[in-house]
N, C-alpha and C positions, 0 to 999 in steps of 0.2 A: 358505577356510572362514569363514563369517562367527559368530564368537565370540559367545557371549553370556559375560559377566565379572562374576565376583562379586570384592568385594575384601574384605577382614575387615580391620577396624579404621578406625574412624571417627575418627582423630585429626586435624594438619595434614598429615599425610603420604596416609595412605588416603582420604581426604576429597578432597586434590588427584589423586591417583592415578586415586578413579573418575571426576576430573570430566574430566583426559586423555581416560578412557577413553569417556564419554559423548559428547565433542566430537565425537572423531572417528566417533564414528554406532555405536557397538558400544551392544547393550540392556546396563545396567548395572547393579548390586544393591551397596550398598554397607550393609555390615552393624557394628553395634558394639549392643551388650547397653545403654548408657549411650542413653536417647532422648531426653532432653534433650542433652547433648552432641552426638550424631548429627543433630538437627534444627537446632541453632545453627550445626554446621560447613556444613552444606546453603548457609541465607542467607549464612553469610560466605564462603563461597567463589563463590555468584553475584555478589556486590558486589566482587569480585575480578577476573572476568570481565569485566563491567560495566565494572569501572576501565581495564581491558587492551584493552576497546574504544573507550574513549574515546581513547587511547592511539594505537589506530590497530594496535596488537600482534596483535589479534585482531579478527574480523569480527562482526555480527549471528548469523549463521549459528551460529555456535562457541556460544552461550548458549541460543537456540531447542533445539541438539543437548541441551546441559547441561538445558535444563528436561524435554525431551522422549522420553529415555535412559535419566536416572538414577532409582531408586526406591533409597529408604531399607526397610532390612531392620533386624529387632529380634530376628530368631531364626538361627540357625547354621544350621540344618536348614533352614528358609526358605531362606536366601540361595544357598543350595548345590544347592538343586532346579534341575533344567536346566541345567544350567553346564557350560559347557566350557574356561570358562579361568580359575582361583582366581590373584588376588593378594593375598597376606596382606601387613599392613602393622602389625603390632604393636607392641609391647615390644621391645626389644633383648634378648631372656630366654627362651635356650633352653627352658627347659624349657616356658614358655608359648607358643610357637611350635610345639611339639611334639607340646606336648596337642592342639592347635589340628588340626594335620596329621593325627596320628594317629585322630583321628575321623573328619574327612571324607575321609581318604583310605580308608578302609573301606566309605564308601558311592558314591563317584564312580569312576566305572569306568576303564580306563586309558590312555582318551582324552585325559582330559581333566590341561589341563599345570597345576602346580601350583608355582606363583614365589613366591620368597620377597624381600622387599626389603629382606634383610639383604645386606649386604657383607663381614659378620665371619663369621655363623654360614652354614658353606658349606651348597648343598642335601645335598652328599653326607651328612652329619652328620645331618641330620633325614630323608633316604628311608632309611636302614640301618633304621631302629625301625617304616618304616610300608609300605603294599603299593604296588606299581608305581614300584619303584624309580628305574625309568629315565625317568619322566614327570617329577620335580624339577628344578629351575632358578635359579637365581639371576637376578630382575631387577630393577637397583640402579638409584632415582631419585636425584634430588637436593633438595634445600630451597631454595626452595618448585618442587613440580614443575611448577606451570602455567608457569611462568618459565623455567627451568633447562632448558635443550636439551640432555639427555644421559640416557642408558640405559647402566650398563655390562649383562651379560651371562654371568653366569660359570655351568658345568656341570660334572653329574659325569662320568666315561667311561663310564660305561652310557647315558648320555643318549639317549634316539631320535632319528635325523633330523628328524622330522615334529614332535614337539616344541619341538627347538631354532627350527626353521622358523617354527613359528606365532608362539613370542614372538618372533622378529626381526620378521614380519612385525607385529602388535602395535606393537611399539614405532614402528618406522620410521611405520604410520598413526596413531599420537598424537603424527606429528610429532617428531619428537625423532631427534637425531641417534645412532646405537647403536655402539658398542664394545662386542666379542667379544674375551675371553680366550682361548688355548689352554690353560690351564689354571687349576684353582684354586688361589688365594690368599685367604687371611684381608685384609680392607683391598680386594682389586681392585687397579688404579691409582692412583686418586684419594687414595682414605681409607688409603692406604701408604703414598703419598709425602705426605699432609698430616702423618698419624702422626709421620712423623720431625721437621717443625717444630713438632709441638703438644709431644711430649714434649722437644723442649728447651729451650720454652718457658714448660713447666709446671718443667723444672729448674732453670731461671737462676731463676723465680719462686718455687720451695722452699728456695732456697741462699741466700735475699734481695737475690740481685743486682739486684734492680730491682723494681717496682711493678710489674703486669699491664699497668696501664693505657701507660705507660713501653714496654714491652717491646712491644705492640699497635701502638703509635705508631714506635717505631722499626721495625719491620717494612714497615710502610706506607710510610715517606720513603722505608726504605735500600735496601728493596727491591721498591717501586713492588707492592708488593700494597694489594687493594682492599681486605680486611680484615686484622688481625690474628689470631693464633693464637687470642688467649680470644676475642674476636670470633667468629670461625669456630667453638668450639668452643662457644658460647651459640647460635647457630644451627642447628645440626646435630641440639644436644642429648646437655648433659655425661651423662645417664645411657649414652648410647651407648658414650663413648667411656672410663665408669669401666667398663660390663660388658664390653667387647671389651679392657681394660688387665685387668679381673681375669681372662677366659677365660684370657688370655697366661699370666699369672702362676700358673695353678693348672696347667697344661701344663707350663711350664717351672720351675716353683719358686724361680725367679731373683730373688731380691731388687729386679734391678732394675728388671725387670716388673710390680713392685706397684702397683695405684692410688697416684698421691698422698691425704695423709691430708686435704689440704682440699678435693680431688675429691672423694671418699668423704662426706665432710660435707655438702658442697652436695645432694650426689643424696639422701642419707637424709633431709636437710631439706625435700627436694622443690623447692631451687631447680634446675631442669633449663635452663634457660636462656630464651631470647625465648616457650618453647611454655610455661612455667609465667609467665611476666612478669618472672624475676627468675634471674638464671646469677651472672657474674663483675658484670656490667651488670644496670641495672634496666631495663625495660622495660613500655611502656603495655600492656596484657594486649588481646586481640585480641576 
């Protein structure tokens, strides 16, 4: 089936998500309400490209597709006309994830698959509220996805054949290597097994046993990783990882599942990390 793709949310994540998608030759629409933000991610993601060919990473071909694919969309309604295959790339915030679905899942019919690039907020959780339940899916990039060779894949058990089918197929021609779950989990692989180094990372760092920076550093000798925990968790984007620590925490009521309280402060400050210029680390704003 050859797909045409809308993806919603114009940030570094949807912004690289449609340019995957554009490469590999699928017509593309990439939608965010914000048109100056939407128009700036455009140039700075072909000067990305650009770099990756120089690189040798990627070829002419890859950018020609990028120029020739993708169109910028400013309306929801717009971007969702003709589409067969929605990737939503938001907020880490159910409820704006939901509103999101719950509309165009009312007017797109129940062909067409509907991915969400949450790793925390499973699809099953957001098709319960909206129509064609079994067309939701989980498909999890990484930071930054032009770069990052991986797809996980996570579904509900209602899932269709034919749905799980197209997004494998999808991922596997944007190139990228894909991992399928048998089941859902909150985190996937990835973002469950970092979980347990970032939060006790974040707890040697609240009990003052060390500095961030300390603790980043010793991770990288002792244990020959390429970033550390705040590191990794300035990249990703600490708002992600306070709303998928408060989801836990209103689920379970457990004390120990609470944000940290200088978590909590950075994201209400709006330091979110490398994506605002400024996390645990500062950062040149892109």
């Amino acid at each position: 089936m050859n797909e045409n793709i809308a993806v919603i949310g114009g940030g570094q994540m949807g912004s690289q998500i449609a340019a995957l998608a554009a490469m590999a030759g699928y017509k593309t629409n990439l939608y965010d309400e914000n048109k100056e933000n939407l128009d700036y991610r455009y140039k700075f993601v072909e000067e990305n490209i650009k770099n990756l060919i120089d690189k040798k990473i990627y070829t002419q071909d890859k950018l020609d597709n990028y120029k020739n694919n993708l169109e910028l969309s400013y309306s929801l309604k717009e971007v969702t006309e003709d589409k067969s295959f929605v990737i939503e790339a938001v907020v880490e915030r159910f409820d704006v994830k939901l509103e999101i679905f719950k509309e165009i899942s009312q007017v797109m019919n129940q062909e067409v698959v509907m991915a969400t690039n949450s790793s925390f907020i499973q699809a099953s959780e957001l098709s319960k509220h909206c129509q064609h339940s079994e067309r939701f899916i989980n498909m999890h990039f990484f930071y930054p996805p032009i770069r990052m060779d991986l797809i996980e894949i996570s579904f509900p058990d209602n899932i269709s054949d034919n749905i799980l089918e197209r997004t494998k197929t999808v991922s596997k021609n944007m190139g990228r290597s894909v991992v399928v779950l048998k089941k859902e989990t909150p985190g996937f692989i990835v973002n469950r097994m970092l979980a347990a180094l970032v939060d006790e990372a974040y707890e040697l760092y609240d009990e003052g046993i060390a500095e961030f920076e300390d603790i980043d550093l010793a991770i990288k000798k002792g244990l020959n990783h390429p970033l550390g925990p705040f590191e990794l968790s300035d990249y990703s984007g600490l708002d992600i990882h306070y709303y998928a620590k408060l989801k836990k925490f209103q689920e379970s009521g457990d004390p120990k599942d609470e944000p940290k309280a200088f978590l909590k402060d950075k994201v209400l400050n709006g330091d979110l990390g490398v994506k605002t210029g400024k996390g645990f680390y500062e950062y040149k704003k892109d």
